[in-house]
ZARO-48685 format. One record per residue (C-alpha): x, y, z. Coordinates in steps of 0.25 Angstrom, whole numbers, padded with zeros to 4 digits, always signed. Layout:
REM residues N
XYZ;...
//
This chain:
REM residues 397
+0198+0308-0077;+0186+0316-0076;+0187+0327-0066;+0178+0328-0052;+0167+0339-0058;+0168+0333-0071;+0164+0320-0066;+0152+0325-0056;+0145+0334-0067;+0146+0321-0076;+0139+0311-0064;+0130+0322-0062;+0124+0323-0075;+0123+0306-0074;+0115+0309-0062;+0105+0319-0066;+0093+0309-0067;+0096+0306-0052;+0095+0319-0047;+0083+0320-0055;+0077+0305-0050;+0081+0310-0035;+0075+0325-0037;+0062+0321-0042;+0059+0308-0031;+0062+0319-0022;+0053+0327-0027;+0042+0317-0027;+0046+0315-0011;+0046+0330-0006;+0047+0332+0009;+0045+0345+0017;+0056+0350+0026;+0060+0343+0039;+0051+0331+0033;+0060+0324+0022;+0064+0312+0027;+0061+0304+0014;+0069+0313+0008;+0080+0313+0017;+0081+0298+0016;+0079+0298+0000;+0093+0306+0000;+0099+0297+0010;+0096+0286+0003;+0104+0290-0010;+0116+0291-0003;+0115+0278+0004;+0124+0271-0005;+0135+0281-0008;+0148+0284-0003;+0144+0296+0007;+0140+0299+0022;+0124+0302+0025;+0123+0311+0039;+0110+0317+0045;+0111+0334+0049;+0098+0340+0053;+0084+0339+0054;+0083+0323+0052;+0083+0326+0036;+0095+0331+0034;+0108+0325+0031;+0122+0326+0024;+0129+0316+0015;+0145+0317+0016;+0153+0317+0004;+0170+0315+0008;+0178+0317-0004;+0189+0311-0006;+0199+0322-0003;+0201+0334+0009;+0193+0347+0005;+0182+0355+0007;+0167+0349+0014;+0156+0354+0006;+0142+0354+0008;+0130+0352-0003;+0117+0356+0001;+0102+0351-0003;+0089+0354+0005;+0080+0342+0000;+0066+0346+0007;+0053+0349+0000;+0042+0360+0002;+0027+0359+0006;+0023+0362-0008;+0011+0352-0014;+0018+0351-0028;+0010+0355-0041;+0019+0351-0051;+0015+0340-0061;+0029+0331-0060;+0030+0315-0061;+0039+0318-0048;+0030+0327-0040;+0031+0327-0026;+0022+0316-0019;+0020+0322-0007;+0007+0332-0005;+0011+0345-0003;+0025+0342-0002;+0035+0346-0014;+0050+0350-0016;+0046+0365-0021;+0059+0370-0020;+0069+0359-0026;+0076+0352-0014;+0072+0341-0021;+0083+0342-0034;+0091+0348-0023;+0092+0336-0016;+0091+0326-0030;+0105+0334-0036;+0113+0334-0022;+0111+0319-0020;+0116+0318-0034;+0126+0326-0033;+0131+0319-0018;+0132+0307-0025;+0140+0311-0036;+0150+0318-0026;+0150+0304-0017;+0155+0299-0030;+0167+0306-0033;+0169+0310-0018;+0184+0302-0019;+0186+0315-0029;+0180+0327-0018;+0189+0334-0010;+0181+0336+0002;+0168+0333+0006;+0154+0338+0002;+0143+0337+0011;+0129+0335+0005;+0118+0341+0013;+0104+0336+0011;+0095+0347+0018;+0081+0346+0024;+0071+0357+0026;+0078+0368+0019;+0064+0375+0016;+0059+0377+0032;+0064+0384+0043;+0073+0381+0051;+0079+0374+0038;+0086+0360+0036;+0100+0368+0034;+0099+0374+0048;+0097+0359+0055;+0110+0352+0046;+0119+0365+0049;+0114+0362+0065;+0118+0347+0064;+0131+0351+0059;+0129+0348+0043;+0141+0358+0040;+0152+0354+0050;+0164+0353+0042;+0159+0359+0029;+0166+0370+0021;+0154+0376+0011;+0140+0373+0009;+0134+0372-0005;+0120+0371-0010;+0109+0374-0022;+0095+0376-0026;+0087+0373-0039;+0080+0389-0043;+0068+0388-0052;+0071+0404-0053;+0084+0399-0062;+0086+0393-0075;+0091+0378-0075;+0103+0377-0077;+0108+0390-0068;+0115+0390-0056;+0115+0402-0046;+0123+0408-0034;+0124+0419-0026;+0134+0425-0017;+0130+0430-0002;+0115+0432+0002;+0108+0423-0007;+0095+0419-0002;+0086+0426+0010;+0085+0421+0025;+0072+0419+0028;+0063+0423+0041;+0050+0416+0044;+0040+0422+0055;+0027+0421+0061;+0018+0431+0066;+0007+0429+0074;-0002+0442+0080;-0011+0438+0089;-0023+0448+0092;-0036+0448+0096;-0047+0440+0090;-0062+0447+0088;-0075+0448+0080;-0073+0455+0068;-0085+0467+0072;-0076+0471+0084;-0062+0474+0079;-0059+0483+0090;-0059+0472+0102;-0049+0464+0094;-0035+0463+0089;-0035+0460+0075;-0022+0451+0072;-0027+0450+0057;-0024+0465+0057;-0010+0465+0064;-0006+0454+0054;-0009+0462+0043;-0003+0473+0048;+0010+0466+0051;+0008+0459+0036;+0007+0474+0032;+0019+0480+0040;+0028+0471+0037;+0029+0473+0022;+0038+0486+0027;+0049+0478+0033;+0055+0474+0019;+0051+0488+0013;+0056+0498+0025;+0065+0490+0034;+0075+0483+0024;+0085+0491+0014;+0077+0489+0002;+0093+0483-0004;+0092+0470+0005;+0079+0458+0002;+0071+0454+0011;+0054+0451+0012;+0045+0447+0024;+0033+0440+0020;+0022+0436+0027;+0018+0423+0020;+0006+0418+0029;-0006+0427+0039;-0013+0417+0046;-0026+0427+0046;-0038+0416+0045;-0050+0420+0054;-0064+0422+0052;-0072+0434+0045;-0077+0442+0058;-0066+0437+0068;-0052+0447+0072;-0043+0437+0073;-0035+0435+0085;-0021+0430+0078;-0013+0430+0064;-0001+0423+0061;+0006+0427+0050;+0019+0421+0044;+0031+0429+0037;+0044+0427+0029;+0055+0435+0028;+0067+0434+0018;+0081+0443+0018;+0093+0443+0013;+0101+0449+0025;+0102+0444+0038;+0101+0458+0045;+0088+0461+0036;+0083+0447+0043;+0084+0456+0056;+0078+0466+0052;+0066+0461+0046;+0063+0451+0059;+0063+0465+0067;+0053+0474+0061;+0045+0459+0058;+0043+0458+0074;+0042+0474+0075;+0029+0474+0065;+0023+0464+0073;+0026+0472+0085;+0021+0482+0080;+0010+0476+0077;+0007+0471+0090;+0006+0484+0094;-0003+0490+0084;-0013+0478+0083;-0014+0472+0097;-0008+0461+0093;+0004+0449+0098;+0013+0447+0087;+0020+0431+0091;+0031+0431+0080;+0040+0418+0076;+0051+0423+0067;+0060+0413+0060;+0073+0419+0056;+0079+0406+0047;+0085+0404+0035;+0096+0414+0034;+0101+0422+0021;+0108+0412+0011;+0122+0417+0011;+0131+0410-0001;+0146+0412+0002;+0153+0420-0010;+0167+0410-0010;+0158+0398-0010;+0148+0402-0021;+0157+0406-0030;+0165+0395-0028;+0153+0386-0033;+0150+0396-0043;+0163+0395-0049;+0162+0379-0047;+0151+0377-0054;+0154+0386-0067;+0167+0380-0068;+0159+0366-0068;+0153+0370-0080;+0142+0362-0080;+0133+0360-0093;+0119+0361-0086;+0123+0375-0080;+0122+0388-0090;+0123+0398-0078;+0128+0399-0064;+0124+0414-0060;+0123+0423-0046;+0108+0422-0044;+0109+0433-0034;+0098+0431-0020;+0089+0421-0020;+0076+0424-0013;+0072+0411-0004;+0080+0406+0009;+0087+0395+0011;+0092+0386+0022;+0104+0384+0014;+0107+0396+0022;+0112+0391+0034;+0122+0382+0028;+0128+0396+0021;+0126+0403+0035;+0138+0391+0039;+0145+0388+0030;+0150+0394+0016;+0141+0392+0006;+0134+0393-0007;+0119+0388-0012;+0117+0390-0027;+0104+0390-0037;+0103+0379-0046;+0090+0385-0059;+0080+0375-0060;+0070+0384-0068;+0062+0374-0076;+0064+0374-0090;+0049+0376-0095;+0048+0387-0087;+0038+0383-0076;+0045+0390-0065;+0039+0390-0051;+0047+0393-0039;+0051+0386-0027;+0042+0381-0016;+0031+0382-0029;+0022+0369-0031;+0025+0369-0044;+0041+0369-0043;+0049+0363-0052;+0064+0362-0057;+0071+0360-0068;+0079+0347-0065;+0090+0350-0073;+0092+0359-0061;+0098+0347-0053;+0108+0344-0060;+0113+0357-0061;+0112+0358-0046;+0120+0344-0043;+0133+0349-0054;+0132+0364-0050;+0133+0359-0033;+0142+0349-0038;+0152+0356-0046;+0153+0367-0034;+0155+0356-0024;+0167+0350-0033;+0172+0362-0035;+0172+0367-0022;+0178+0355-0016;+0189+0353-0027;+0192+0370-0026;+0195+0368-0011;+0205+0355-0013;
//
């Protein structure tokens, strides 16, 4: 009799051209976060006919689909985020997305493609599962406050032990899976400034309060923070990604608004940098004549992969020995956040780095309008999650 890994690995290669089909009709049907109700229903509907229970958790989007094995053991949860960027796509694909200015940038969409795949072959040997696994589908993984946040609040983890998930990497070579222990990916900040002064003609400086000056000045102060206030051993940037400094040639203008970003990789440096942020712009206040109105987001937090459950997918999947995979290698920090976060921040947990570097080369990062993926990726991602999840629940019998 073949055995439960044997078998899966074999119906997953049988279903790689679904997982191909699903990715790229999803592709075609991109929706940005808190909006994906087609694609929501899309995924409901492939499970309607199969052995397994559908449940809503957060946001309206959102929703889990339970799988009971056949015997007592472990509850696992899988995780895929399946929401889409507003990105106006520039690639040249049969399949490109069909909606203006709407594209999945980041690959939520294979994501999405190899978990259902993956569900599906799990509901069909789930007499043979000690446990249960828990599939999470996930909205609005790419804006604050995060779709994670919203399931964990509805309860999406009540009763499960470890939480697993993955994400394709055009920054690694197909056919490579990656891992880290501890801090793996930054918590992120977002924040807005506005300084508010007073408004003039341009020929008579002295009866105004320039904002467009404070703003630059705080642009200008704020590049010490990184540079003199945190030990030059840990990461961390601020980045002010937008100054709304639009006026007209001979007018002062009364009010900025600038927009900032700011990554770490320590909680305690989060703190610190949100300090001397508001102490700037008090400063500034000060020194220009000037109100500083601040709104600071302190969201995703810093991705932290638990050691025991890493390894322990690590060691499941190169024992899987799976053809398709020629390294499974510590990629060390990875640089963007990740609302995957929160799931780790409850309960023990791993997230894992699927390569899906194109094989010609053509390279271009996430969120880019003119990313792509390799999809032999998805099938590495569906057998390198589903050897950990086997292994992990027939370790624990």
């Amino acid at each position: 009799m073949m055995n439960l890994l044997t078998e899966v690995m074999a119906k997953l290669d049988q279903a790689e051209p679904d997982i191909i089909r699903i990715r790229r009709e999803l592709h075609q049907h991109p929706e940005v976060s808190f909006h994906e109700q087609w694609t929501s229903q899309y995924i409901r509907d492939f499970y309607a006919d199969l052995d397994c229970t559908v449940a809503d958790f957060g946001y309206g989007y959102g929703f889990v689909v339970d799988i009971k094995g056949g015997q007592p053991g472990p509850a696992l949860a899988l995780r895929a985020d399946f929401d889409a960027l507003a990105v106006q796509e520039d690639n040249d694909l049969p399949f490109k997305s069909q909606q203006a200015g709407v594209m999945h940038a980041c690959g939520h969409d294979g994501h999405t493609a190899y978990m259902m795949v993956l569900a599906r072959t799990l509901i069909g040997v789930r007499d043979q599962l000690p446990g249960s696994v828990r599939i999470i589908h996930q909205p609005a993984e790419e804006v604050s406050p995060g779709g994670a946040k919203g399931m964990l609040a509805a309860g999406v983890l009540e009763g499960i032990d470890n939480v697993i998930g993955a994400h394709v990497m055009t920054s690694m070579p197909t056919g490579t899976v990656g891992y880290h222990v501890g801090a793996t990916q930054t918590g992120r900040a977002n924040f807005t400034i506005t300084f508010t002064g007073k408004g003039g003609h341009a020929s008579m400086p002295q009866l105004s309060n320039d904002a467009i000056v404070a703003g630059s000045y705080f642009v200008t102060a704020l590049q010490t923070v990184v540079s003199r206030r945190i030990d030059p051993f840990d990461t961390a940037s601020v980045t002010i990604g937008s100054f709304d400094g639009v006026g007209s040639f001979n007018a002062i203008k009364q009010a900025v608004t600038l927009k900032g970003d700011v990554r770490v990789m320590k909680e305690s440096t989060r703190t610190t940098i949100r300090r001397q942020i508001e102490q700037i712009a008090h400063g500034v206040e000060a020194m220009f004549g000037v109100v500083a109105k601040i709104n600071y987001d302190d969201n995703y937090p810093v991705l932290m992969n638990d050691a025991k459950v890493t390894m322990q997918a690590v060691h499941n999947i190169q024992a899987a020995a799976i053809p398709q995979i020629q390294a499974v290698t510590d990629v060390g920090t990875q640089d963007p956040s990740e609302d995957f976060a929160y799931f780790a921040q409850s309960k023990p947990s791993t997230f894992l780095y699927v390569g899906c570097d194109p094989d010609d080369g053509q390279s271009h990062p996430h969120h880019s309008p003119n990313f792509l993926m390799n999809e032999d990726c998805l099938l590495i991602a569906a057998k390198a999650v589903g050897a950990a999840a086997i292994g992990y629940l027939r370790g624990r019998e």
